[in-house]
N, C-alpha and C positions, 0 to 999 in steps of 0.2 A: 200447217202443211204449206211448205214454199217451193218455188224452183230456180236453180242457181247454177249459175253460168259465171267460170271462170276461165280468164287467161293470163297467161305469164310469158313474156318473150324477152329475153337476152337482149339488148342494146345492141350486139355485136351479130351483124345480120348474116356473116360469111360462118362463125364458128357456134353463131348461139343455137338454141331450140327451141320450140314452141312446145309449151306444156297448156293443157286445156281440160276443162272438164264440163259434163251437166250432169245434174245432182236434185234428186227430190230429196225433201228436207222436211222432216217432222220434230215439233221442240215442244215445250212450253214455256210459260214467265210467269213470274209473278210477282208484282210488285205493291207490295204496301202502302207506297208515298202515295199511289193512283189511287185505291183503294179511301186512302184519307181526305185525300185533295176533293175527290168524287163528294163523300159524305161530306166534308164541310165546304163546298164552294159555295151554298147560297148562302152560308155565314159567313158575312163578311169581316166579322171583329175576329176571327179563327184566321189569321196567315201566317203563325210562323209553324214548322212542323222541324223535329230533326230527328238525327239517328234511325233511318231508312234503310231500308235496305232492299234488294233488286235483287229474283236472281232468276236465270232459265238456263234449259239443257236442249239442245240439240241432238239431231244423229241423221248426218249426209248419208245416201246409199247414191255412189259415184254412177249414172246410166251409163253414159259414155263417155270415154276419157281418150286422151291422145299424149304419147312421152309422160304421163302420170302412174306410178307404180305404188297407186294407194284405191281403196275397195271402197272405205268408210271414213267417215268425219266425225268423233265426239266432240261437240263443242259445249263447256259450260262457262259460263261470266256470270261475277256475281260485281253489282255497282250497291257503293252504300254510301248516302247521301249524308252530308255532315249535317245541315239546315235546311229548310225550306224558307226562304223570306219573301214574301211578296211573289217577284218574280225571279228570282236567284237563287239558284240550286250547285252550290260545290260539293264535289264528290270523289272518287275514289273507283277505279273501274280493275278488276284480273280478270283475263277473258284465256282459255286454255285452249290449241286447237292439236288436238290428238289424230294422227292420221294411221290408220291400217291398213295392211294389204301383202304384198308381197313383201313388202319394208315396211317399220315402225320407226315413228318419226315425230315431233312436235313443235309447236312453236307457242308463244305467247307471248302476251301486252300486258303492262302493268301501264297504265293512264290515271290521270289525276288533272282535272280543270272544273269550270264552271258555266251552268247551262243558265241560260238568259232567257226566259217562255217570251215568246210573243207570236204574232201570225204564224213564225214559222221558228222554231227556237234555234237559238244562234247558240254553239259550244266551242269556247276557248281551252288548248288542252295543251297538255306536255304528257305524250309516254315511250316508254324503251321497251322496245322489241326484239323476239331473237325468230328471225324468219328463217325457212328453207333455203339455202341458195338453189335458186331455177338450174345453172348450170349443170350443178352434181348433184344428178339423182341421187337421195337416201346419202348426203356427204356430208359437205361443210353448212356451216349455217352464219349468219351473217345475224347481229348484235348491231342495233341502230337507237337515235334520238330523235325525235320528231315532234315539234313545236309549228302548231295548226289552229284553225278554225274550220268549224262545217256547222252545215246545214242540218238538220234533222227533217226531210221531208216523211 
C-alpha cells in the first residue's frame, strides 16, 4: 500500500494546464532473483545467477484529481534479468500504465540497461516510451527515447 502524488504542467504557462493527482496504491511483486540472492548471500562461491524474472501489479484509486479525466491506474511490469554476476545485473524492463475513467487511455516503456548494487545501486538504461500528451486530454500521445542513469533509493 502506497501513496502517490503526481503533476504534469505544460512549459507553456499562458495556454498550458495543470493536470494533478493523489492516488492510494495497492500492488504486489515478486521477484525471484531476491529470493535467490537472499538464500545464497552467505555463499560466497554462489555469484553468478541468470534468467530472472521480476514481476508486480498495481491498481491506483485516483482520491483527488485536478484537469485528470481518469478514476483508476492498472499498472503491471514485468523485468527479467539476463545475469546475475557479482555485482552486475542487465535486464530487460515492459511496464504497462492503463488509465480508466471517463476516458480510456495508455502508455508504456519498454527499457533495457544495467544495474550496478552497491550502497545505493546505480542503473544505466535506454527505453521508448509512448506517454499521454498533458496538453490533450484523452488525445494525442507523444513516442520518445531516453538514454539515463538513476539512483535506486
Amino acid at each position: 500500500m502506497a501513496y502517490e502524488h503526481l503533476r504534469h504542467h505544460d512549459g507553456n504557462q499562458y495556454r498550458g494546464q495543470t493536470e494533478y493527482y493523489h492516488a492510494i496504491k495497492l500492488g504486489f511483486k515478486h521477484s525471484y532473483l531476491e529470493q535467490k540472492q537472499n538464500d545464497e548471500c552467505n555463499d560466497s562461491s554462489y555469484l553468478f545467477t541468470y534468467n530472472n524474472f521480476e514481476y508486480e501489479l498495481t491498481l491506483s484509486y485516483l482520491l483527488t484529481k485536478h484537469n485528470y479525466p481518469y478514476s483508476y491506474i492498472i499498472n503491471p511490469k514485468v523485468n527479467y534479468y539476463f545475469v546475475y554476476y557479482h555485482s552486475w545485473k542487465p535486464y530487460i524492463s515492459l511496464q504497462i500504465l492503463y488509465f480508466t475513467g471517463k476516458q480510456n487511455n495508455y502508455e508504456y516503456t519498454i527499457e533495457h540497461g544495467f544495474i550496478l548494487n552497491s550502497i545505493i545501486p546505480l542503473i544505466v538504461y535506454y527505453s521508448f516510451k509512448r506517454d499521454i500528451d498533458v496538453d490533450t486530454i484523452g488525445g494525442a500521445s507523444d513516442f520518445y527515447h531516453l538514454i539515463g542513469i538513476r539512483l535506486q533509493i
